[in-house]
C-alpha positions in Angstrom: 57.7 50.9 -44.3 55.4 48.5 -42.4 55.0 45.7 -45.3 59.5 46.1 -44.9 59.4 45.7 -41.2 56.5 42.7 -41.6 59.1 40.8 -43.7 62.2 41.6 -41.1 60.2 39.8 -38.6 58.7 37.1 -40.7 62.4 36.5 -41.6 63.3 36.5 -37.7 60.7 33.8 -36.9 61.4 31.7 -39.5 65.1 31.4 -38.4 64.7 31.2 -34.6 62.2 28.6 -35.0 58.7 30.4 -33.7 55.6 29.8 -35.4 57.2 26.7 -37.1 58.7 23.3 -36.2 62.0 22.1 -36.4 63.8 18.5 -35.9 65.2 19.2 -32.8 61.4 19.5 -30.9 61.0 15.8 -31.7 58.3 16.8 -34.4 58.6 15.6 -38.1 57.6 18.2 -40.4 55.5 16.2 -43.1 55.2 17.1 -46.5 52.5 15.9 -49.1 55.0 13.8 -50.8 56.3 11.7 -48.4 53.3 11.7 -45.7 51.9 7.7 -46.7 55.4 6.9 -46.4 56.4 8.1 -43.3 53.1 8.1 -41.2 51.7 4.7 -43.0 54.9 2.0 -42.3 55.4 1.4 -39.1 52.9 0.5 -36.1 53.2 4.0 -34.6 51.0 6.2 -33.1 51.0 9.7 -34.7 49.9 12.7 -33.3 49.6 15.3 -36.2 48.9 18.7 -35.5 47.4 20.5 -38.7 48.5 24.4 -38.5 49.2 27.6 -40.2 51.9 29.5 -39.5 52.0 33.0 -38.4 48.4 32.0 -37.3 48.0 33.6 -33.8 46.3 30.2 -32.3 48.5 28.3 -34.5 51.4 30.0 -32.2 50.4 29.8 -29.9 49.8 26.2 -29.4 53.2 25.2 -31.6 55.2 25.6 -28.3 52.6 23.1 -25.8 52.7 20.5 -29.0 56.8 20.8 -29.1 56.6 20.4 -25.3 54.3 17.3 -25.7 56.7 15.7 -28.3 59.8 15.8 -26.1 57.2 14.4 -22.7 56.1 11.7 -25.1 59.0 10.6 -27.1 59.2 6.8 -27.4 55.8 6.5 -26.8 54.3 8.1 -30.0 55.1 9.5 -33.1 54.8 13.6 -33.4 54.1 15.3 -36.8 53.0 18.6 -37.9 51.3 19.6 -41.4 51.2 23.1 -42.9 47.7 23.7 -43.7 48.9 26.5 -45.8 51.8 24.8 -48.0 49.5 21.4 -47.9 45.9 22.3 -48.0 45.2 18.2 -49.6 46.5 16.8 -46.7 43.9 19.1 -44.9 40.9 17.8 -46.8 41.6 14.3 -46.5 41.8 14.6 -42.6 38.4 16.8 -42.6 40.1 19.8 -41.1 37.8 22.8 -40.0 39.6 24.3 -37.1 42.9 25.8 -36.9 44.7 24.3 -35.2 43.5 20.4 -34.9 45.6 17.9 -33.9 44.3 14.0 -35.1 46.2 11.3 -33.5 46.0 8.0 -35.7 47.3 4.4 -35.4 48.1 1.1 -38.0 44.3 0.8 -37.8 43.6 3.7 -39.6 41.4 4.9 -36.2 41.6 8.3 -35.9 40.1 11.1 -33.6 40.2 15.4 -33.8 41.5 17.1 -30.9 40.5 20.7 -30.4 40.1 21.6 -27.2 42.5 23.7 -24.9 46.1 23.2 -26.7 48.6 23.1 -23.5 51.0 20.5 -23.1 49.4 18.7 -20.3 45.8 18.7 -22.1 47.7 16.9 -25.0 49.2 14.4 -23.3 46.5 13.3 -21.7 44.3 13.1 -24.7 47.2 11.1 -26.2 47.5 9.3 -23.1 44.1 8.1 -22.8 44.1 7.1 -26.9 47.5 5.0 -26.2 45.5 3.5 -23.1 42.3 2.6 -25.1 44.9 0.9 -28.0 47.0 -1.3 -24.8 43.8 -2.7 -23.1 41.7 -3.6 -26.3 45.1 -5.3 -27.4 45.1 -7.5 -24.7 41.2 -7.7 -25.3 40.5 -5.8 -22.0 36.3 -6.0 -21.7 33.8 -5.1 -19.0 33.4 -8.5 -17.9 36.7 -9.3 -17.6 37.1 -8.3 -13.9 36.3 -10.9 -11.5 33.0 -8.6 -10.2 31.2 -7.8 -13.3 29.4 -10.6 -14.7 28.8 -10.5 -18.6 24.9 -11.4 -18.8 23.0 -13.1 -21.7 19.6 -11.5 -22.3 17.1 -13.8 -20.3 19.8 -13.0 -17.6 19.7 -9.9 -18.4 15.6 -10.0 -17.8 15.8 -12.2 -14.6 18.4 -10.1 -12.8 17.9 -6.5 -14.4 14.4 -6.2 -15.1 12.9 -8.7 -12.6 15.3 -9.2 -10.0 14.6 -9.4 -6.0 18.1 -7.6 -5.7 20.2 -4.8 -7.0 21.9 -4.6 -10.4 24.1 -2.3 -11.6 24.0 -3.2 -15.5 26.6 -1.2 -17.9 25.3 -1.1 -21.6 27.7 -1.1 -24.2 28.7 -1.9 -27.7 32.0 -4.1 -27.6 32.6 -2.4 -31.5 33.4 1.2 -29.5 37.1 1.1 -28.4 37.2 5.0 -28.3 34.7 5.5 -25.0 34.9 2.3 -23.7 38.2 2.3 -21.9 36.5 5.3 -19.8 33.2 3.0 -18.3 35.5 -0.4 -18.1 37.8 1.9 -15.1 34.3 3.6 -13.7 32.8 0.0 -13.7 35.9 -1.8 -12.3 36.0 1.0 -9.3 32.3 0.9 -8.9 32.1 -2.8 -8.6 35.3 -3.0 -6.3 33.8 -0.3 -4.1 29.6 -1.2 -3.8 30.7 -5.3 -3.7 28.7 -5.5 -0.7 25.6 -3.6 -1.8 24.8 -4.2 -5.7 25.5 -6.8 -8.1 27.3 -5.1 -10.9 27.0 -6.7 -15.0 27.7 -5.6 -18.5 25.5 -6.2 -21.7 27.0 -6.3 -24.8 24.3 -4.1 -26.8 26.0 -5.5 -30.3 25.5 -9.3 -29.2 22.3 -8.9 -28.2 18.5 -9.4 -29.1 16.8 -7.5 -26.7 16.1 -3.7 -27.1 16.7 -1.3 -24.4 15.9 2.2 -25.1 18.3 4.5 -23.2 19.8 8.1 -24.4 23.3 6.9 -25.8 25.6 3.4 -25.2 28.0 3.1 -23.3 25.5 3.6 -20.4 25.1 2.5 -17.0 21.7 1.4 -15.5 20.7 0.9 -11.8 17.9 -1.6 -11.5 15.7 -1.6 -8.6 13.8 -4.9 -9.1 10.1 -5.3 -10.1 9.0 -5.1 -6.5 9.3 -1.2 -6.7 7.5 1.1 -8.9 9.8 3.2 -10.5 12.5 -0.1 -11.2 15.0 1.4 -12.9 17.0 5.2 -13.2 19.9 5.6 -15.8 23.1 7.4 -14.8 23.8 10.5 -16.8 27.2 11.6 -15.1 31.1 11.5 -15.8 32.8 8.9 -16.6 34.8 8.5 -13.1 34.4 6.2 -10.8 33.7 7.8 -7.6 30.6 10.1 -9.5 29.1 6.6 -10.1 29.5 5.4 -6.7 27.9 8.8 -5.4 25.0 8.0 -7.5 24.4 4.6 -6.3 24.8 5.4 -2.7 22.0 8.5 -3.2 19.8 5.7 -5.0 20.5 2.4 -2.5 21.4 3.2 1.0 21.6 0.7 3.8 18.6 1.2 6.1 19.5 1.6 9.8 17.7 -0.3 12.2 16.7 1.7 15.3 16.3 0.2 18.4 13.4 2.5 20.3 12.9 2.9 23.6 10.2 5.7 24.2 6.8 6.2 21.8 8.3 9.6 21.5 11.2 8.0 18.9 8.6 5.3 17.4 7.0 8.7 16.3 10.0 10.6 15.4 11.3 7.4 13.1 8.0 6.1 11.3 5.9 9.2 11.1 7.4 10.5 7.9 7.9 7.3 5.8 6.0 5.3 4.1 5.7 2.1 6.3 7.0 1.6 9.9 8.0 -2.1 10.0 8.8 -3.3 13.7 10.1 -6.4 15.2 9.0 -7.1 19.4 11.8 -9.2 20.7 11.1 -10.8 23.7 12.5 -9.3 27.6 16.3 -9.2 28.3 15.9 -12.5 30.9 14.8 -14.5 27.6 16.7 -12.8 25.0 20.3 -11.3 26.3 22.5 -8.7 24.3 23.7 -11.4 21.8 19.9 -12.7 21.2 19.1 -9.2 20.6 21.9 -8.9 17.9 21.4 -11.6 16.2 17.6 -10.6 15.9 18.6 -7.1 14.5 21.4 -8.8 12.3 18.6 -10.6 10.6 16.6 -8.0 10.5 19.1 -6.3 9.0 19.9 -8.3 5.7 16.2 -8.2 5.4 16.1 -4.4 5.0 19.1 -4.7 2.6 17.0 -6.3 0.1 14.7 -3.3 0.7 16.7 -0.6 0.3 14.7 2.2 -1.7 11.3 1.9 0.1 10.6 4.4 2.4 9.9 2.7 5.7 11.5 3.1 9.1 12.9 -0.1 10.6 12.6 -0.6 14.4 13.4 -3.4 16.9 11.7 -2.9 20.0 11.9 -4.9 23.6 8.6 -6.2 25.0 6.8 -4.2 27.6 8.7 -0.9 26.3 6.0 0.5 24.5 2.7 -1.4 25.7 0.2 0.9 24.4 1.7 0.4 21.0 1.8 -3.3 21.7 -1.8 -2.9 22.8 -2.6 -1.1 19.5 -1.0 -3.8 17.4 -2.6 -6.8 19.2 0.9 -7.9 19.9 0.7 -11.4 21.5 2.9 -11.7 24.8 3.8 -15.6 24.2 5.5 -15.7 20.6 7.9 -13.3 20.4 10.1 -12.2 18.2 6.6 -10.6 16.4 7.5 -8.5 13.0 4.5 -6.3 11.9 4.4 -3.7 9.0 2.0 -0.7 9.6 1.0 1.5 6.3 1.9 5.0 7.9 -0.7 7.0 5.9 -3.9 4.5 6.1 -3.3 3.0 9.6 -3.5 0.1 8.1 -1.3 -2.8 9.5 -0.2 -6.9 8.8 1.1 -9.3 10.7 3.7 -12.0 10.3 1.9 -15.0 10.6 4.9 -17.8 9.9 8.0 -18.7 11.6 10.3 -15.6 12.2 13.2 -15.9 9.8 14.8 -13.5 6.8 12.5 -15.8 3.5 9.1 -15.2 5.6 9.6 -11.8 5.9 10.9 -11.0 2.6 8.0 -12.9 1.6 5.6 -10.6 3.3 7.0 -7.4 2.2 6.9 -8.4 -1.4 3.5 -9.6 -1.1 2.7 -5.9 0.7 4.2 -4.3 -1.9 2.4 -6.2 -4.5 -0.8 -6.2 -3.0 -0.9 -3.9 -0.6 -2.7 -4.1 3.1 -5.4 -6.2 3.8 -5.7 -5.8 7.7 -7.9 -3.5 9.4 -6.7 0.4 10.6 -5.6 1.1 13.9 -5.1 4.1 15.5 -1.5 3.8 16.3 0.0 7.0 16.2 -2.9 9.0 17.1 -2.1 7.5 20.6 1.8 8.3 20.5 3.1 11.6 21.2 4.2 13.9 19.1 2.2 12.7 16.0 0.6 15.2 13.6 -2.0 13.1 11.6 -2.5 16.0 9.0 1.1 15.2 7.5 -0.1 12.2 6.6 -1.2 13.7 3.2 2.5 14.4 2.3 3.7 10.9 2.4 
């Protein structure tokens, strides 16, 4: 009685169209015999979809695929293959799962899809394969926007690996159409949205010399400069552009310069980093509001370059803080005076050039590089508020 009412509503799905395909859903039902012909002759983008029928997956999915066909028409091809009735067809395409769609072009580049079969997950898996296929047809590459610079590989070692500034550098392998499409949009975003805070280039992997060990190409690398210990950290998110543009933002952040009024906030600011680095500008009679500005706008470009240190930045007015200026042996006839402290030795240095953004920059680098050479001061042990055992946590 059961195997009689099995076939009743076998017989009822084949003729209403469930569990199979038919010409009205936009799908072409392809047969071993004619498959070359139909799927090989035109310039078409075919979306097969590789099922059994009756199969409860295979149902499933047959209605989102159908749905997909009729979204899509025009702009790809639809096809469906009966595992069952063409098993060859099957084996050639290296089909494991039921069901798999494969989407395939005139290049004979083809990719499995086997994730969540709804209509919308379909398209845009189509979507972004007909994406990939229009940019690399107009030759779309990372360099190609006006803010990513394609570097050669002693560029690549001057700016990446021993830079003075920022790099965001994008590794890739021009020969990888598939994945590509996904960094060119993250790198294009990215560059459009950190123009003012890294210098963002793309090194084709497949053109190059050099070898650069990272976990898998495409990839992105954010390069620090050789004045920092740790001068480099790879990026191991999504491919979307904002993610990217999170991670450089946790890694480079503009340092704020503090204008301090009290020893109480020189405390509060430096006590906790690794170097308090302070500019004296001179009283408000010789150096107004817009003298003050402009000495805290340079300041500022200076601590751009500086971005991943850990150091407070402070301006300070003269005779503010004169036990601190005291400390410091802070001379009260050249002002504007910049002087870096080493929070957790005492240890200090002085500017001894002309105030301006190269002199400084110079100094820090040669801190950096060599470290303090200038004798300790008690600073902070004079300054409320400081607690000299925290020192051993910087």
């Amino acid at each position: 009685m059961w195997k009689h009412f099995s076939f009743i509503i076998a017989t009822l799905l084949i003729q209403t169209g469930i569990g199979t395909f038919t010409a009205e859903q936009n799908v072409v039902d392809l047969k071993e015999q004619d498959f070359d012909f139909a799927v090989g002759r035109g310039h078409e983008v075919w979306a097969l979809f590789f099922y059994i029928p009756y199969n409860t997956h295979s149902e499933n999915a047959i209605p989102a695929f159908k749905q997909a066909a009729k979204r899509m028409l025009g702009l790809a091809k639809f096809g469906s293959v009966n595992v069952d009735r063409y098993p060859i067809l099957a084996h050639r395409f290296d089909i494991r799962k039921i069901p798999t769609m494969v989407v395939i072009d005139k290049d004979s580049e083809e990719i499995k899809y086997t994730g969540k079969m709804n209509a919308t997950a379909i398209i845009d898996f189509i979507g972004a394969f007909l994406m990939r296929k229009v940019q690399y047809g107009k030759q779309k590459r990372l360099s190609d926007h006006k803010l990513v610079k394609e570097l050669t590989d002693d560029e690549m070692i001057k700016n990446g690996k021993n830079g003075s500034t920022f790099w965001l550098i994008a590794f890739y392998d021009s020969k990888d159409n598939v994945t590509l499409v996904d960094y060119i949009k993250m790198i294009e975003y990215a560059a459009e949205s950190l123009d003012d805070l890294v210098s963002v280039g793309a090194f084709d992997i497949t053109k190059r010399s050099t070898p650069y060990n990272y976990d898998g190409i495409p990839t992105v690398v954010l390069f620090y400069g050789k004045r920092y210990d740790r001068y480099e950290v790879e990026y191991n998110g999504t491919t979307y552009g904002n993610k990217l543009v999170d991670f450089v933002l946790s890694k480079v952040k503009k340092p704020r310069i503090k204008e301090l009024w009290t020893e109480t906030l020189l405390t509060e600011v430096c006590q906790f980093k690794k170097y308090c680095l302070i500019t004296f500008i001179p009283v408000y009679e010789k150096c107004n509001r817009e003298c003050k500005e402009k000495t805290k706008s340079l300041i500022q470009d200076v601590a751009n370059n500086f971005k991943t240190i850990s150091a407070g930045w402070v301006l300070i007015r003269q005779g503010v803080m004169k036990m601190a200026e005291k400390l410091l042996d802070i001379s009260p006839t050249n002002y504007p005076i910049f002087v870096a402290v080493e929070v957790k030795t005492l240890k200090t240095a002085h500017l001894t050039e002309k105030y301006n953004p190269d002199n400084i920059n110079k100094m820090i680098l040669d801190i950096l590089s060599d470290g303090f050479t200038g004798r300790p001061i008690p600073l902070f042990d004079h300054l409320p508020d400081y607690r000299p055992w925290k020192r051993d946590e910087l």
